[in-house]
N, C-alpha and C positions, 0 to 999 in steps of 0.2 A: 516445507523442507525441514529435514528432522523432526522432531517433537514437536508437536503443536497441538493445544486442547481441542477438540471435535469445536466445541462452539465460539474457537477464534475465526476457525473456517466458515463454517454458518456465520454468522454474524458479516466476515466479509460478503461470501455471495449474497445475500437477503440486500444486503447497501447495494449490491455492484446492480441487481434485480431492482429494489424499487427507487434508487436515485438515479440512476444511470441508464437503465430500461434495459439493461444485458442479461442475455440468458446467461446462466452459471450449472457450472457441475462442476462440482467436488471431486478430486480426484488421489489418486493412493499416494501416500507419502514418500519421497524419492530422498536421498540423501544429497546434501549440498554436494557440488562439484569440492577435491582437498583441495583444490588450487586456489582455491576462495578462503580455508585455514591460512592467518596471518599469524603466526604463535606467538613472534615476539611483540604484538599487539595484545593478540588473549583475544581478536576479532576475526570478522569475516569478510573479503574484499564482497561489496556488492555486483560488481562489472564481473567476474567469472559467472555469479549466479544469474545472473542475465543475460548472459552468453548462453548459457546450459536451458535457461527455459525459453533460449529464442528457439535453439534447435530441436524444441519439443514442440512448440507451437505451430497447430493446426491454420493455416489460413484458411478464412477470412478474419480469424479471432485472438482474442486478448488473452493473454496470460498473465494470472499472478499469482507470484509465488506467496505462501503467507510464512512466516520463518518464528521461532524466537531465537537464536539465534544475534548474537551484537554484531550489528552492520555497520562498517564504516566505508569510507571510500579512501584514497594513499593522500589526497590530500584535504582531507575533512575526519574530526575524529568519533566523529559517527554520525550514523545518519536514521531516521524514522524507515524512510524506504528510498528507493530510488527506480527509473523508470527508462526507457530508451524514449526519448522525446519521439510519437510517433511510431516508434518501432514495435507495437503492439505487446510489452512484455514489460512488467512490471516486478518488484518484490517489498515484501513490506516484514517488519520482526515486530514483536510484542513487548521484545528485548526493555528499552526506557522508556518506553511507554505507563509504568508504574509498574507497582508488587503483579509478580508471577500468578498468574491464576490461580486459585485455592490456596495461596500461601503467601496474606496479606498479612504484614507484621502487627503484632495486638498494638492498638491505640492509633494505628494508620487511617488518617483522613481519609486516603485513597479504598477504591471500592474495586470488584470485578467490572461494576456497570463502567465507572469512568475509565478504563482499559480498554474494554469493546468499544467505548462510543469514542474513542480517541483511534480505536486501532481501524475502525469504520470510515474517520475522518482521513488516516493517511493513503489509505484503500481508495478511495474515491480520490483524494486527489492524484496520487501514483496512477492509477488508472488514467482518470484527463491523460495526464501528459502520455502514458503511453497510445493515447487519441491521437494528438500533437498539440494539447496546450501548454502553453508555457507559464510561468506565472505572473501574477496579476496581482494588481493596486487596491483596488477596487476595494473598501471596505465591506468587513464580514465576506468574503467571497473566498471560498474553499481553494481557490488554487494561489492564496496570500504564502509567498513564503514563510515557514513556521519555526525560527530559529529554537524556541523553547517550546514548554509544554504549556506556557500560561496565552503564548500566541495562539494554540492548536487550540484550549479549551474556551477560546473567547469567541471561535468559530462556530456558524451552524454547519450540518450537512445540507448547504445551498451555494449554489454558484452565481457569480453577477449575471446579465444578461447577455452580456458579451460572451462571455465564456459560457454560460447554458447555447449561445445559437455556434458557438464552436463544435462544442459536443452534439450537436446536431449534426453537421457534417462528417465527426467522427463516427458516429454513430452508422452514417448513410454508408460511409468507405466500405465498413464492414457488410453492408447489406443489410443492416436492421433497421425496421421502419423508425420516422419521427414518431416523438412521442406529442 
């Protein structure tokens, strides 16, 4: 939604493809719903955008939006992504996730790789939950709520077992085989 570098979207489908076992196609870039513009924020409500790519979404399948774009929710003051628990429709921004693509501040730690591998990390878990997982304890395990970034980058892209034989069932809902 909006502006988004080609290889924020790759990078999500190839995650959603080999962690997840989901087909992916990339598709043409549509403009956020304005009802989701919150100005005297300077943000963008998540809940309109997900409204907007449920009534696009094809069943038996998942949507998500990939955004840069600043997402917050009215009562949280921003959020990585967010997802219709189950409701097959997800969104995710690039937004604080670190420096902008191709316009990483000279002497910044931060790199393009730990962006994508972070913006992979909220893709896959936004995804679960729009499966129907919710979140989980379970150390190292992808669907840990991730209040900062130092939580997100302490993560692998793996789920506990509980939640891998969740997404098994999500998986099935859809009609796509076990992996």
């Amino acid at each position: 939604m909006g502006r988004v570098p080609a290889m924020a979207c790759a990078v999500v489908a190839a995650n959603l493809q080999a962690v997840l076992g989901l087909p992916t196609d990339v598709v043409a870039t549509q403009a956020p719903p304005p009802e989701a513009h919150l100005r005297a924020r300077g943000q963008h409500d998540a809940a309109p955008i997900l409204t907007a790519l449920r009534g696009e979404a094809l069943p038996p399948r998942v949507r998500v939006g990939v955004t840069a774009l600043d997402l917050c929710l009215p009562i949280l003051t921003f959020v990585y992504g967010e997802a219709l628990v189950g409701g097959r429709v997800a969104v995710v921004s690039t937004a604080r996730l670190g420096p902008r693509l191709g316009q990483s501040p000279a002497g910044s730690p931060e790199n393009p790789g730990r962006l994508l591998e972070r913006l992979a990390k909220v893709a896959l878990h936004e995804t679960a939950h729009a499966l129907g997982l919710g979140h989980c304890r379970a150390d190292g395990c992808l669907m840990v709520f991730s209040a900062g970034l130092d939580v997100l980058d302490s993560l692998g892209l793996v789920f506990c077992p509980a939640c891998e034989r969740q997404l098994v069932a999500g998986r099935q809902s859809l009609s796509y085989p076990s992996r």
